[in-house]
C-alpha positions in Angstrom: 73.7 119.7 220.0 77.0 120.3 221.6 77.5 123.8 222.0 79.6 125.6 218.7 82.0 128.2 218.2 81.2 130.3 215.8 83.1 133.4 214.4 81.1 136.5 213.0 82.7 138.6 209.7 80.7 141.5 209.4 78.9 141.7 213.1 78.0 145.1 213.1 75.8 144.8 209.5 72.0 143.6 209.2 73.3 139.9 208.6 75.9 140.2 212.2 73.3 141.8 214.3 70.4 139.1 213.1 72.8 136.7 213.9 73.4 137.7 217.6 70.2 137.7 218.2 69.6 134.2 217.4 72.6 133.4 219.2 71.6 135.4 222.3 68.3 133.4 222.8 70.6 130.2 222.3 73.6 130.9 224.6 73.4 127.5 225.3 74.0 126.4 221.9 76.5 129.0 220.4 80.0 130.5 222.1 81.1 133.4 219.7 84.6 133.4 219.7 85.8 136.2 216.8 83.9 139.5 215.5 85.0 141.2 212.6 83.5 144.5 211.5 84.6 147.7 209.5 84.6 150.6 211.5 81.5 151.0 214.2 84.1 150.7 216.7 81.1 151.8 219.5 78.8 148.7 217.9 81.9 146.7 217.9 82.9 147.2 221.6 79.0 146.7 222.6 79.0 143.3 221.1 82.0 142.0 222.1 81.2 142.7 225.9 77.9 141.2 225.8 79.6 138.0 224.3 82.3 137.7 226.1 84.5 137.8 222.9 87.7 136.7 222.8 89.5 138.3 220.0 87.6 141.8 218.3 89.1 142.2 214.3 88.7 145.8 213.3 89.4 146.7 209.6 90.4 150.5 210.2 90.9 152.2 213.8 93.2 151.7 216.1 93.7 149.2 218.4 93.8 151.4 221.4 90.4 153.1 220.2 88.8 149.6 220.8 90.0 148.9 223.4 88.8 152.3 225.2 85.3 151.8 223.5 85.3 148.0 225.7 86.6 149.0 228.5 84.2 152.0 228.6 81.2 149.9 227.7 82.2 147.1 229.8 82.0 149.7 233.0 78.5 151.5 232.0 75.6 150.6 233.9 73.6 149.6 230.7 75.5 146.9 229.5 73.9 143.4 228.8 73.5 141.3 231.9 76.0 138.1 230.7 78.7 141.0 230.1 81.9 140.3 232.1 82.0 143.0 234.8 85.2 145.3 235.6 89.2 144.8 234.0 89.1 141.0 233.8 87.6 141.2 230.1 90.7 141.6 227.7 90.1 140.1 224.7 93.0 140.0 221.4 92.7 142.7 219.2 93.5 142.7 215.4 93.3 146.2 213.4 94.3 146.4 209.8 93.6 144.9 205.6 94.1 141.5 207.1 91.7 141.7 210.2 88.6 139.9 208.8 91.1 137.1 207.4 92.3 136.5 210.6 89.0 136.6 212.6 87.6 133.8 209.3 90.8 131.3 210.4 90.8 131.4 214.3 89.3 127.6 213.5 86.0 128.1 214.8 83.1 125.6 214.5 81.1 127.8 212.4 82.1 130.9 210.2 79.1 133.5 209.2 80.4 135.3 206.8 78.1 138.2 206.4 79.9 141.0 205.0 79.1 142.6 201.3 81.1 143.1 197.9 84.6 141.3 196.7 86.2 141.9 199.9 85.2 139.1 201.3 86.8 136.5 199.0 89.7 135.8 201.7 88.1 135.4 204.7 86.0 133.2 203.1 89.1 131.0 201.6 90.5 131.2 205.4 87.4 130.1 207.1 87.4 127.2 204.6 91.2 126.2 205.3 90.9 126.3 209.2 88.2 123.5 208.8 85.4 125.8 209.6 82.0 125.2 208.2 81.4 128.1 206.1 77.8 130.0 206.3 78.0 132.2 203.3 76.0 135.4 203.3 78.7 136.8 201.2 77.4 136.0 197.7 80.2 137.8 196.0 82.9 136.0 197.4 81.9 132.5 195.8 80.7 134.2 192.8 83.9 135.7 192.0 85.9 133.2 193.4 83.8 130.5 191.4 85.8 127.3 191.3 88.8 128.7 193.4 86.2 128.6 196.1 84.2 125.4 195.4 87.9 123.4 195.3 88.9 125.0 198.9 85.6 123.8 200.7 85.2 120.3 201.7 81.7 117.8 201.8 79.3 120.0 203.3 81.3 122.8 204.9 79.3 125.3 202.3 76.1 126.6 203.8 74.0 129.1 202.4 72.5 132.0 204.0 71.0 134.0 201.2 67.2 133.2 201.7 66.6 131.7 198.2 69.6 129.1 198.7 68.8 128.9 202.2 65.4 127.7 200.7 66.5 125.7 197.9 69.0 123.5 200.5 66.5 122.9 202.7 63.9 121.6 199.6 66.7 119.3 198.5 66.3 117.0 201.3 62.8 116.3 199.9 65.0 113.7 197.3 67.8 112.8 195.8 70.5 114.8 193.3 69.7 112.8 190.7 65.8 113.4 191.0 66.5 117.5 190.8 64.7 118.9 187.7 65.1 122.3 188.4 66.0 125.5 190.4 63.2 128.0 190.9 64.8 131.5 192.0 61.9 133.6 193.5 62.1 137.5 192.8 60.3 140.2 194.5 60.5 142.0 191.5 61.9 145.2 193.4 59.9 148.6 193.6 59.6 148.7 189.2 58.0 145.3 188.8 55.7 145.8 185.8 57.4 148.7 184.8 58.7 148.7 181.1 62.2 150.2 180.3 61.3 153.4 179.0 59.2 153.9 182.3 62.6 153.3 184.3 63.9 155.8 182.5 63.5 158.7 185.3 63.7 156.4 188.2 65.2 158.3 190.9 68.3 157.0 193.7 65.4 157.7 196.0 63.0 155.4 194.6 65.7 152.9 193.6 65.9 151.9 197.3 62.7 152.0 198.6 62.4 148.2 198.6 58.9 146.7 199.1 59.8 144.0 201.8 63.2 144.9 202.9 66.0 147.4 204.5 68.9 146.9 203.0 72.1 148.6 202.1 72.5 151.0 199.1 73.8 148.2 196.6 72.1 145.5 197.7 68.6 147.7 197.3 69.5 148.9 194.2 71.0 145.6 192.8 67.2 144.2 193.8 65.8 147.3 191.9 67.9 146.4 188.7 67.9 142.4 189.9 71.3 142.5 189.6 71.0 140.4 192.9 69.1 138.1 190.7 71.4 137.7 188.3 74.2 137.2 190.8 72.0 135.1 192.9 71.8 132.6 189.6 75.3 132.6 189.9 75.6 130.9 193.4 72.5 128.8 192.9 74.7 127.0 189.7 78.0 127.2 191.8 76.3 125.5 195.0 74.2 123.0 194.0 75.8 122.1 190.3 72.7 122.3 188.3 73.2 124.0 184.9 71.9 127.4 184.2 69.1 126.4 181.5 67.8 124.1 184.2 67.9 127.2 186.8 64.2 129.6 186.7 63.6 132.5 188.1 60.1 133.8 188.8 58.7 137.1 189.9 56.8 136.7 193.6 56.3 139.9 194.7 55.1 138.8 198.4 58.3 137.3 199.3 56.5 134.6 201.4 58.0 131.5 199.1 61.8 131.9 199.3 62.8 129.3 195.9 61.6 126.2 195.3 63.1 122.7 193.9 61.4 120.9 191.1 62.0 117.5 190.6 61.6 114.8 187.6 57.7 113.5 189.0 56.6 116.7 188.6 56.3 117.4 192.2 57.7 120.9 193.6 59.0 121.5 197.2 58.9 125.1 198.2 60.1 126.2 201.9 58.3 129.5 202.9 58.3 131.6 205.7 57.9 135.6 206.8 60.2 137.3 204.3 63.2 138.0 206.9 66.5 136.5 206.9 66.2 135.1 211.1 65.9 131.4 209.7 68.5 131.5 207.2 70.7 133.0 209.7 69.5 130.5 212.3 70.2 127.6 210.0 73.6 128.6 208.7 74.7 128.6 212.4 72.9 125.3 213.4 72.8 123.3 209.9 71.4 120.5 209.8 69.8 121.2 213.0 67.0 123.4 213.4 66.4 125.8 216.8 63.3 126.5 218.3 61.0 129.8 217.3 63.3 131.7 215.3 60.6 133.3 213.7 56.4 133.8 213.4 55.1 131.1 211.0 52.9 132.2 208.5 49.5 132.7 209.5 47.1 130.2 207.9 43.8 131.6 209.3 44.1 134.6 207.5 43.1 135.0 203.8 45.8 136.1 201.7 46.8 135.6 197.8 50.7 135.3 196.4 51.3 136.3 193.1 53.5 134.5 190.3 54.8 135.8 187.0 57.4 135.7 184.5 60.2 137.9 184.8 60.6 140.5 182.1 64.1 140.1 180.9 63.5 143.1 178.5 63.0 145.9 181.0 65.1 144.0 183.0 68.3 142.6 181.3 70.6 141.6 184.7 69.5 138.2 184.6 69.9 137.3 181.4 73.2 138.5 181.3 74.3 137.1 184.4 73.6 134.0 182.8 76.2 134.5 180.0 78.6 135.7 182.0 78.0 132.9 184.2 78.2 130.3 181.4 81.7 131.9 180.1 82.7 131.2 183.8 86.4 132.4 184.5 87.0 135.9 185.6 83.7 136.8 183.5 81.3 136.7 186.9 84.2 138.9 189.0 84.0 141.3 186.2 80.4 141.3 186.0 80.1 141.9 189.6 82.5 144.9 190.0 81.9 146.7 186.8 78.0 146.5 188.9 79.4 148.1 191.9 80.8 150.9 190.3 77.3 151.4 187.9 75.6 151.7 191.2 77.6 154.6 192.9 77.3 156.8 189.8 73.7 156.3 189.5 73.2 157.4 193.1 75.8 160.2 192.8 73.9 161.1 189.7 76.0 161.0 187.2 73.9 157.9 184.7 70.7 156.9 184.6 68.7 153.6 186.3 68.9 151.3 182.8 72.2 152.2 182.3 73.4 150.5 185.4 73.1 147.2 183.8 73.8 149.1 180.3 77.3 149.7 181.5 77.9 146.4 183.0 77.4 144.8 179.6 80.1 147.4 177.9 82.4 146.4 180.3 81.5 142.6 179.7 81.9 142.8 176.4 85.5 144.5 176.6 86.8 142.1 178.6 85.8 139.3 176.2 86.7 141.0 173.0 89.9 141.7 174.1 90.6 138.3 175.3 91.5 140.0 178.8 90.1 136.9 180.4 93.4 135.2 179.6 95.0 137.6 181.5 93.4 137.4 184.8 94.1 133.7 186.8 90.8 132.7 187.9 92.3 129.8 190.0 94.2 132.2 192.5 93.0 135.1 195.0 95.1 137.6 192.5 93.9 137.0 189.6 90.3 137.2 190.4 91.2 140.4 192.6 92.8 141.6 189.5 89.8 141.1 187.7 87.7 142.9 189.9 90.2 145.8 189.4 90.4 145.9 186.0 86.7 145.7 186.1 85.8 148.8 188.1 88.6 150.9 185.8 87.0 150.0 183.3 83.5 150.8 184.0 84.9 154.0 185.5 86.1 154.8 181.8 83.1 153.7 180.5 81.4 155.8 182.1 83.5 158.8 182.0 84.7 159.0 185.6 88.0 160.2 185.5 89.2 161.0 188.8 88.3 156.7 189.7 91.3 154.8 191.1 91.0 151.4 190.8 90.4 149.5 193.8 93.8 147.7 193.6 94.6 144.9 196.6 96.4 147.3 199.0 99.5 146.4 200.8 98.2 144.1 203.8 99.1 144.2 207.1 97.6 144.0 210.5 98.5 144.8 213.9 98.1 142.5 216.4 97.2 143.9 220.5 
């Protein structure tokens, strides 16, 4: 495989550093030309050096604070040993609203687009327009941006990096389109499985993200708590692979070891498994269709162990169930869903509701947005009237919920700065 660029959005985050790692024990294989991170200007500067970056997108900063944190990097003894040594690294640097945009377009081979929540709808829309195949770890962005997104991206220039689509693209090449029966979405079931809804009650924001299997961010933990992710995960699988959402399972496997499976109209059922880390995913978003060598431990097969299956619980946990309806009213309906979510989430852990009304308020707000036909007043086919969506959403569930001093999380004026 000739050697590909590939541009990182969201370097500095568990899906950015994974994915430098994989690149760093394939130098041969991988030339990173773009980063594009928040705010960790240190992380940033540390990364970029070791790389051998080109151009280094900051979101907020300043451009001179960057470029201090390289230049002081670049001249510390502990630097990584490919680092360019002394002045001679200067790479471009972007600060400002438009900074991951710019980064997603520089035309690179390969665009990993790793960052969380709504905001990263346009880079993903850029990355798509420059030509660059698209590795999607940013769930959110197709969900919302539904069929906006899916007319944008080419044959093949979608690749998905959440495990469970990761899982079901690589079962698909076990036959053809045509042959697909159905989707089967594994679950961990988060840290409640079994629990029934008057038990999760009193759950606490500490126990909310103490994930069995993984270390993930507040929303993400808690959307696998509430399987929210679940619900939004439904989403994608429909969006990316076109089956219809009564033809798309999910099923509760709390070990994590078989990431989704793909049945097909024999009977037979291809599952890809694996450790339940996100290194192959990664790897396989950068290097699709091609595989690289030892990305991760294979499952042990001389040890005894036993995985678990059983059917998810849709009364203690409503999220899927209503991801599915919003998903089948398509539209704006999935933005809204999503948003009025993100907002649920933060309350809970500043303590202001409770765990079951998370998804209790996400409904509220679902259903105001369909009884008073607001979905004809958001343009799901353009970047502003989804965005608008997503606004309206989170005022919404901010009323709902009795949070008066929320401002809406209106598209700011853009601008970036260019150095």
């Amino acid at each position: 495989m000739t050697a590909r660029t590939v541009a990182l959005i969201g370097s500095t985050g568990s899906i950015g550093t994974q994915a430098l790692d994989v690149i760093g024990r394939n130098r041969d294989r991988f030339i990173v030309v773009a980063l594009s991170a928040g705010s960790n200007i240190d992380l940033v500067a540390r990364q970029a050096v070791d790389f051998e970056v080109p151009l280094v997108a900051m979101a907020s900063g300043s451009a001179d604070d960057v470029r201090s944190a390289i230049a002081a990097y670049a001249a510390s003894p502990g630097r990584g040993s490919h680092a360019l040594r002394g002045p001679a690294y200067a790479p471009q640097i972007v600060v400002g609203d438009e900074a991951a945009e710019t980064a997603a377009g520089v035309g690179a081979d390969v665009v990993l687009n790793g960052i969380t929540g709504s905001i990263g709808l346009r880079p993903t829309l850029a990355a798509l327009a420059a030509g660059s195949t698209l590795a999607l770890a940013n769930k959110e962005s197709l969900i919302i941006g539904g069929e906006l997104v899916k007319r944008a991206a080419g044959p093949d220039q979608l690749v998905p990096v959440d495990s469970e689509h990761s899982a079901i693209a690589q079962s698909l090449r076990g036959g053809r389109a045509e042959e697909v029966r159905r989707l089967v979405v594994t679950a961990s079931g988060g840290p409640f499985r079994g629990r029934t809804r008057a038990e999760l009650a009193d759950v606490t924001p500490e126990q909310a993200l103490a994930h069995p299997n993984f270390s993930m961010g507040r929303v993400i933990t808690t959307n696998s708590a509430t399987l929210v992710n679940k619900g939004l995960e439904v989403i994608e699988a429909h969006l990316l692979f076109d089956i219809p959402y009564d033809r798309i399972d999910v099923v509760v496997h709390p070990q994590q070891q078989i990431h989704s499976m793909v049945e097909f109209r024999d009977g037979s059922t291809i599952a890809q498994l694996g450790p339940p880390r996100m290194l192959v995913p990664i790897a396989l978003g950068l290097s699709w269709p091609e595989r690289l060598d030892d990305v991760d431990v294979p499952c042990d097969w001389t040890r005894a162990q036993s995985w678990q299956f059983e059917p998810l619980d849709d009364e203690a946990f409503p999220a899927v169930r209503l991801a599915r309806q919003v998903g089948e009213a398509g539209g704006t309906f999935p933005a809204v869903y999503n948003a009025a979510n993100e907002v649920a989430v933060d309350a809970f852990h500043e303590g202001r509701i409770g765990f079951v009304d998370i998804v209790d308020s996400v409904k509220r707000v679902v259903d105001v947005h369909a009884d008073a036909h607001t979905g004809s007043d958001f343009d799901a086919s353009t970047v502003e009237g989804v965005l608008g969506a997503d606004a309206w959403a989170r005022g919404q569930a901010a009323a709902e919920l009795g949070l008066s001093a929320f401002e809406p999380q209106t598209p700011r004026p853009r601008h970036t700065e260019v150095h």
